[in-house]
N, C-alpha and C positions, 0 to 999 in steps of 0.2 A: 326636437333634434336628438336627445339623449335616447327616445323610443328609439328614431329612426337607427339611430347607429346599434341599437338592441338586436333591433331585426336585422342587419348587415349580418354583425356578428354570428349569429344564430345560422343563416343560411350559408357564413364561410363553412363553418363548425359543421353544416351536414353535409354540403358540400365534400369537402376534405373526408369527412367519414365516409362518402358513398366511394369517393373514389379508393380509400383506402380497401372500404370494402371487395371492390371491382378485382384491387392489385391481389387480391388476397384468392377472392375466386379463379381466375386467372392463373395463378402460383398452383393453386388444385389442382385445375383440369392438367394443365402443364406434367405434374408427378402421377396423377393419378388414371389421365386419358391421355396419355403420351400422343396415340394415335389420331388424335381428335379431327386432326389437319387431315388426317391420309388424303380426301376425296376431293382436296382444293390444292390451287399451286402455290408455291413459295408465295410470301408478301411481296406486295409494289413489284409482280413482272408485268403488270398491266398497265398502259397508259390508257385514261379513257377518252374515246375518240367524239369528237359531236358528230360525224358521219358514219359509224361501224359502230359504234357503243364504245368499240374495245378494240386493244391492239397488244400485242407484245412490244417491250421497252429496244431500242437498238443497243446492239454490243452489251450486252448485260448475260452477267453468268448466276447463275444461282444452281441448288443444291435440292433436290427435292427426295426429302426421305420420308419412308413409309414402313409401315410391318412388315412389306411385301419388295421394296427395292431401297437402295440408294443411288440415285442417277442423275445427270450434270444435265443440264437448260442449258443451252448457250445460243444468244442472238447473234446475228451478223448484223451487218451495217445498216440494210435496208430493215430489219427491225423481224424476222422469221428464223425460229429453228432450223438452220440449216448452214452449208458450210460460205466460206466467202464468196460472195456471188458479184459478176459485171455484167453489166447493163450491154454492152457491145457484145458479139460474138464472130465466128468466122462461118464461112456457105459448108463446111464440114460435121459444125455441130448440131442438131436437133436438137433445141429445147421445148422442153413442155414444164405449163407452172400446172402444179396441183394443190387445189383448196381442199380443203376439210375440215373436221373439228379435230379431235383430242386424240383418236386414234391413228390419222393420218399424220398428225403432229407426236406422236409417238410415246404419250404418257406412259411414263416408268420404264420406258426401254431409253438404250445407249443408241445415239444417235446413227451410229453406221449399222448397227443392227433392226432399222427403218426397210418397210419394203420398197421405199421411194430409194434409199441412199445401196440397197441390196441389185436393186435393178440398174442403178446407173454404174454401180463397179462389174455389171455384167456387160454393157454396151457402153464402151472408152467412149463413141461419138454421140451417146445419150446424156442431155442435161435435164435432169430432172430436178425440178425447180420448188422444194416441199415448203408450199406458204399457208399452211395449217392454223390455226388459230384455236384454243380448246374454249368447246362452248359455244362456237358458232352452228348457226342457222343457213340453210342453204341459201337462204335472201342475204345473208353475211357474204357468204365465200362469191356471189353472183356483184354485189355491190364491190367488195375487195377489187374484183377484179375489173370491175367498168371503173374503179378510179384508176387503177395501177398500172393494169396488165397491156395500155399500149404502148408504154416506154418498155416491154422487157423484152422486146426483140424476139417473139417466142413464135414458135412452128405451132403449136397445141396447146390444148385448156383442159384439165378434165375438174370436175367436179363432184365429190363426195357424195353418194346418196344411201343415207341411211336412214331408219326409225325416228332416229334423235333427231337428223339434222332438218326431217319433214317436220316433226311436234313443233320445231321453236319457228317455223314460218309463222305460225300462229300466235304468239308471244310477242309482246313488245319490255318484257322485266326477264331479266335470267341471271338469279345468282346475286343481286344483288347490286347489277346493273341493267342501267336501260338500253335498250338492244333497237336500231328499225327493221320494220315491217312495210310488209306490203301491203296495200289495199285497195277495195277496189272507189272507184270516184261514183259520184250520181251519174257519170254517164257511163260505168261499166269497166272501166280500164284501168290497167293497175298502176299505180304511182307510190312513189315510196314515201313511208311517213317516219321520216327522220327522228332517232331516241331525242328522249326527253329530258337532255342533260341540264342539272342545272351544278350552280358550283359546289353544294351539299355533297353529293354523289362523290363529287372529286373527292373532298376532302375525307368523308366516313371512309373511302376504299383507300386513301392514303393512310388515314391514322387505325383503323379496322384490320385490314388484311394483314397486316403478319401478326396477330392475337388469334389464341384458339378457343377463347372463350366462345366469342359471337360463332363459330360455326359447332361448338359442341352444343350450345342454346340450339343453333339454328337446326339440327342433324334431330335431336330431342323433340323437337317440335313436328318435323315431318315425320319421323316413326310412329306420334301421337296420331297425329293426320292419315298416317298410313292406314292406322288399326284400327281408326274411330270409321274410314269410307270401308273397311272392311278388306283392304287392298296388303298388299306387302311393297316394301322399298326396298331394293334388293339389287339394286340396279347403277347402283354407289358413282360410278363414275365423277363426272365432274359436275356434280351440284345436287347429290341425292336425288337423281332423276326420276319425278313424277309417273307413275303407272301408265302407261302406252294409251293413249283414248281414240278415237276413231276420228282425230283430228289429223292424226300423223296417216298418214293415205297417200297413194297415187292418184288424187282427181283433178278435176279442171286445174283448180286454183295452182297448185304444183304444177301443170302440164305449162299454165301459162307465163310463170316466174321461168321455167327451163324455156320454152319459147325467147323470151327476153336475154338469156344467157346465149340460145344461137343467134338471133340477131345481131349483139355488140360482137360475137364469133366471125359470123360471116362478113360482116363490114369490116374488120381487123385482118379477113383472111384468113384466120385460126381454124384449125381443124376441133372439133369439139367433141368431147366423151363424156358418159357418166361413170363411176364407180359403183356401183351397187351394192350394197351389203343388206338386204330386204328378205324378209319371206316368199317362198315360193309363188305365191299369188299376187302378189304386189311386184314383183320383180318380173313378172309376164308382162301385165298389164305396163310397168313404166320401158320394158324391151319394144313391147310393140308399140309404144309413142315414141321412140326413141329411131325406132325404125321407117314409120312414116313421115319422120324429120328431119332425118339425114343425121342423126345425133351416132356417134359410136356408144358401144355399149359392152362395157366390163363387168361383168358378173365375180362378186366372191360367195361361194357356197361352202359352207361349210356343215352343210347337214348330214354327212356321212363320212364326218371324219372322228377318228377316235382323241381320247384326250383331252386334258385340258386347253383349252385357247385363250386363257381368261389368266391376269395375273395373280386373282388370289379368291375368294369366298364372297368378300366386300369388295372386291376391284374386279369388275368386268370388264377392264379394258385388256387388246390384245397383250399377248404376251408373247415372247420370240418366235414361239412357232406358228403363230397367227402371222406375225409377220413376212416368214418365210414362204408359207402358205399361198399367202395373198401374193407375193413376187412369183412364185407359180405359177399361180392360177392366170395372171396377168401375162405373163410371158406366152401363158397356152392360149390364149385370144389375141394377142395384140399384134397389129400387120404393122409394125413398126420395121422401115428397110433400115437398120443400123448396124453394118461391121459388128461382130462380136467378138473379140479379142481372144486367143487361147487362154486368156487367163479368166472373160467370160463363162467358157465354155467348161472346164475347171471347175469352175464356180458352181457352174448348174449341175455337172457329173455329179457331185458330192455336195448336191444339198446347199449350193448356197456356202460351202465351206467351213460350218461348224455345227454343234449339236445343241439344239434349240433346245433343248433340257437342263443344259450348263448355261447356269447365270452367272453375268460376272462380277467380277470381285465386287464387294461394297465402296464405294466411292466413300475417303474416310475426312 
């Protein structure tokens, strides 16, 4: 008995010392890698979901600072970056919900400086409905919306398609959560394979996420990773984004998750789009499927444009003139019949009505 209480002791004793250790590592990076966090969101904005992996928390404000911004999260009610939204509307207003990941949801920019929130203060009778989610997969924003999207009374769906948001169809782990995916069954057909929540996950992302220990290990580790496949990580966004593989593509597999996306569209009545954000060649080939399917198709290009679009060196996400851009570029495609108000119009004369090069103050 005197052994056994030996070894208790002994293991409280290293115990207590590992963690003291931990608090003590933790204390470093904190003084020493101030920035460690830059490429992840504030702690606990994520609830995690057993059907989406993930979600943003409702009504929750946080603060997200970086080298590169200080800028305010703010949920509404239904649980999305964006302003107070109701579920009702009148035969006046056009809404459309838009999915995407991190860029659509507007990492490190102010919320009305969004080219979702920049296009709706252009058309009074537009409701632009930005249900973004960072880190999402296009099988994300396509499930999001077969849960949600027939209670939200909405004219249109459009859907994010970029690099990023094709690579994590492939993926059932992102970040540090479990994510579903798609796949196909023994007889060919795609069915969803629901994340692999257990209640571990919960809790590491509850007591984990706002420490910047675990993501300056974790950031350490894929630079290692980067250098040893020979590659670079440069790509920083949200989760040290993995080197592009020829996984992330327009083929079948993606042809037939979007197929799935017009079906619950057409049975809903929704008029359906993509966004685009692709290379030259990937962006033909998903136009002309998009084309054969009745899908709309918004194109952003930005390969002959001068300037930075990017918020910083380590942060590739857009940055205000990206966003303004993109509400450009979108206005120059889009057959949307909506009233455009003088104060629209305003708006477009002058650029949207401010200078994408003045960032605003630091949110203190």
């Amino acid at each position: 008995m005197a052994r056994l209480k030996g070894y208790a002791a002994k293991f409280c004793l290293l115990l207590a010392s590992c963690c003291v250790a931990l608090l003590l590592l933790e204390g470093g990076v904190r003084v020493f890698f101030p920035y460690a966090r830059d490429h992840v969101l504030p702690g606990r904005l994520f609830d995690i979901d057993d059907y989406l992996g993930w979600k943003l928390k409702a009504e929750k404000q946080v603060i997200h600072r970086s080298r590169y911004f200080n800028v305010v999260y703010a949920t509404n009610s239904l649980g999305f970056r964006d302003k107070l939204r109701h579920r009702s509307k009148n035969k006046e207003i056009y809404r459309v919900l838009l999915y995407g990941d991190s860029q659509v949801f507007g990492w490190g920019v102010p919320e009305d400086r969004r080219f979702s929130n920049l296009l709706e203060a252009h058309m009074p009778s537009l409701e632009l409905w930005n249900l973004a989610i960072p880190a999402y997969g296009l099988d994300q924003q396509i499930l999001s919306y077969e849960r949600e999207g027939a209670s939200l009374n909405a004219d249109e769906v459009i859907f994010f398609v970029s690099e990023e948001t094709l690579r994590r169809t492939h993926r059932d782990y992102m970040d540090g959560r479990y994510k579903p995916m798609f796949v196909k069954s023994q007889h060919g057909l795609l069915q969803v394979a629901p994340p692999k929540q257990v209640v571990t996950p919960r809790l590491l992302y509850e007591v984990l996420s706002p420490l910047y220990l675990p993501h300056f290990v974790n950031r350490r580790l894929k630079m290692l990773h980067a250098l040893v496949e020979g590659g670079s990580n440069k790509r920083g966004p949200e989760a040290d984004r993995d080197t592009i593989t020829s996984s992330a593509r327009t083929g079948n597999f993606e042809e037939e998750i979007l197929n799935i996306a017009r079906d619950i569209a057409v049975k809903r009545k929704h008029k359906i789009r993509v966004l685009a954000e692709l290379p030259y060649a990937m962006r033909k080939v998903l136009q002309e499927f998009c084309s054969r399917k009745g899908i709309g198709f918004l194109a952003i290009d930005f390969d002959n444009v001068s300037g930075s679009l990017v918020l910083g060196r380590d942060d590739h996400h857009w940055n205000l003139q990206a966003h303004q851009l993109v509400a450009e570029q979108m206005l120059s495609q889009v057959d949307w019949n909506i009233p455009r108000g003088r104060a629209g119009k305003y708006l477009l004369r002058h650029r949207f009505g401010f200078d994408p090069n003045v960032h605003p103050e630091p949110v203190l």
